[in-house]
C-alpha positions as CSV (number, residue, x, y, z in Angstrom):
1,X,165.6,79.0,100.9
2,X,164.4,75.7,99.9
3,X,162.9,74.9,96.4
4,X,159.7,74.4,97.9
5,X,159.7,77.3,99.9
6,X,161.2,79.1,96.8
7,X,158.2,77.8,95.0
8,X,155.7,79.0,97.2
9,X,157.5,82.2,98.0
10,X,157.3,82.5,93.7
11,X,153.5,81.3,93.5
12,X,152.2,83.9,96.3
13,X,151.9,86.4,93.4
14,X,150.5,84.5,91.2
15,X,147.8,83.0,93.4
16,X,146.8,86.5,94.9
17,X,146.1,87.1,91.0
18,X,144.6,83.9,90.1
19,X,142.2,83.8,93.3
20,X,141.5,87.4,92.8
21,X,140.2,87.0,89.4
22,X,136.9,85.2,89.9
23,X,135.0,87.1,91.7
24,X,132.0,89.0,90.2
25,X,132.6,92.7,92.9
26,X,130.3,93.8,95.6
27,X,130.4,96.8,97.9
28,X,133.0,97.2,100.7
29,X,132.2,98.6,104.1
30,X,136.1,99.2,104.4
31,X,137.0,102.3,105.6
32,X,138.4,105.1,103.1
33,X,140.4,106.8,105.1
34,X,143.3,104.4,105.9
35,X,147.1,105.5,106.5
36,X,150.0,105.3,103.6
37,X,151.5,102.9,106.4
38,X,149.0,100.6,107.6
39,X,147.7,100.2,103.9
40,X,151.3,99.7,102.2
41,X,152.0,97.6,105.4
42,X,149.7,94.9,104.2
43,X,149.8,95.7,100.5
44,X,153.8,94.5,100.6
45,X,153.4,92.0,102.9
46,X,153.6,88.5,101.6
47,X,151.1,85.8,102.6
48,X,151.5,82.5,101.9
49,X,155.8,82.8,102.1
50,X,156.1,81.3,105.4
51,X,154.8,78.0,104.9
52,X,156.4,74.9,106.0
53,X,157.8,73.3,103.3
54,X,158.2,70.2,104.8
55,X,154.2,70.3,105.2
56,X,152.1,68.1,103.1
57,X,150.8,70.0,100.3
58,X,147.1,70.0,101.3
59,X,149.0,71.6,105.1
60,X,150.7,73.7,102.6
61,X,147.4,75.0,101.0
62,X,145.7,75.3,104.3
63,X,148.1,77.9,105.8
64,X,148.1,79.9,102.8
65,X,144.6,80.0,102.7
66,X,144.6,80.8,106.1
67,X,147.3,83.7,105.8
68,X,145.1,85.1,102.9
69,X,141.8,84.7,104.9
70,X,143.8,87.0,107.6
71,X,145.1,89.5,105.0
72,X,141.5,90.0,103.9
73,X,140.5,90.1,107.5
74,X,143.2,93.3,107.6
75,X,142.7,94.9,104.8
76,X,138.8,95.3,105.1
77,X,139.7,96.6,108.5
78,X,142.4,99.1,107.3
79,X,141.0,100.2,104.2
80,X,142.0,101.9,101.7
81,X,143.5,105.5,101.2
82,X,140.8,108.3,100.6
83,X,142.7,109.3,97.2
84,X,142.3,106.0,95.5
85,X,140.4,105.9,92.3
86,X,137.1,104.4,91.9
87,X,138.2,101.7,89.2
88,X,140.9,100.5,91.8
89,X,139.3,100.9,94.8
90,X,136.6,98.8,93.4
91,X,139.4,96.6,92.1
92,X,140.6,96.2,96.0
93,X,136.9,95.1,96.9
94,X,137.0,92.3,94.1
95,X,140.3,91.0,95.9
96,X,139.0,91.1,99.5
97,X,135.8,89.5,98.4
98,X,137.1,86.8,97.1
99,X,140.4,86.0,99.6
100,X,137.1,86.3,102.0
101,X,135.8,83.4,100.3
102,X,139.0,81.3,99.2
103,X,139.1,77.5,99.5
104,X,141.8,75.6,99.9
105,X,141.1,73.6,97.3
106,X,141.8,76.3,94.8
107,X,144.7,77.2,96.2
108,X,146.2,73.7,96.2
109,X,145.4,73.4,92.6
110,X,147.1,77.1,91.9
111,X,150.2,76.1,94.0
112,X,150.5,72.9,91.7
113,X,150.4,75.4,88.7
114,X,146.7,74.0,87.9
115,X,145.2,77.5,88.4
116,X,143.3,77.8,84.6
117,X,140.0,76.5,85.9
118,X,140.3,79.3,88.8
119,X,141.0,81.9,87.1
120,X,137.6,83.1,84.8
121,X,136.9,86.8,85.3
122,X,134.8,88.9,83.2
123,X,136.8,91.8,82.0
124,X,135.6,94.3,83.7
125,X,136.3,92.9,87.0
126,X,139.7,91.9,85.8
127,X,140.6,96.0,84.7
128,X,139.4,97.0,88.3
129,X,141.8,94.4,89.7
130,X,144.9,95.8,87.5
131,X,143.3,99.2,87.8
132,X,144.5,98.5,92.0
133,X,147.3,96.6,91.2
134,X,149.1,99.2,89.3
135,X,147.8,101.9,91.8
136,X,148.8,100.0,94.9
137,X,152.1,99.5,93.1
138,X,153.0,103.1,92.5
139,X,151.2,104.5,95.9
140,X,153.6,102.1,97.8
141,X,156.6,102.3,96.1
């Protein structure tokens, strides 16, 4: 793998997190009644890995933004499992919102580390976020 791609491979976390974090929550018309598979499925995948590195970096940011656009695109259409807690289920609603709304702008700024201007979340917003991360985490494990 190259550095670049190594890079971007290693930012794909982050930038889920970062982007994730300003949104302010809304209601989800996702279903609640989704499969372990199809959820974990997209939970594990890995947007924004397969980018060309030889790309220029605004190319770069374009295609992630476009792989998280589709990810959001999936995951409102799959939904979430009907056991997941309120907190995180609200938590995955913040995330779709806002991959839903991402500009690729932001993401070019997260993928050259400048992400601190992206990233403002009030703190409840930011506990229903971890609240599905950590849930996510263990229901997919």
């Amino acid at each position: 793998m190259t550095p670049m791609k190594r890079r971007i491979a290693a930012v794909g976390a982050p930038v889920l997190l970062a982007l994730s974090l300003t949104a302010c929550g809304g209601g989800s018309d996702a279903p609640t009644d989704a499969s372990k598979e199809d959820f974990c499925g997209l939970i594990n995948s890995e947007p924004g890995s397969d980018v060309d590195p030889e790309a220029s970096p605004e190319d770069q940011a374009k295609d992630v933004t476009d792989q998280f656009k589709q990810l959001a695109e999936d995951l409102e259409e799959t939904g979430t499992p009907e056991d997941i807690p309120d907190d995180a289920r609200e938590g995955f609603e913040i995330i779709v919102e806002e991959f839903q709304d991402l500009d690729a702008d932001d993401v070019q700024k997260a993928l050259e580390g400048d992400s601190d201007d992206i990233a403002k979340v009030s703190d409840d917003d930011k506990e229903k976020v971890d609240k599905f991360d950590e849930w996510s985490v263990d229901y997919c494990a």
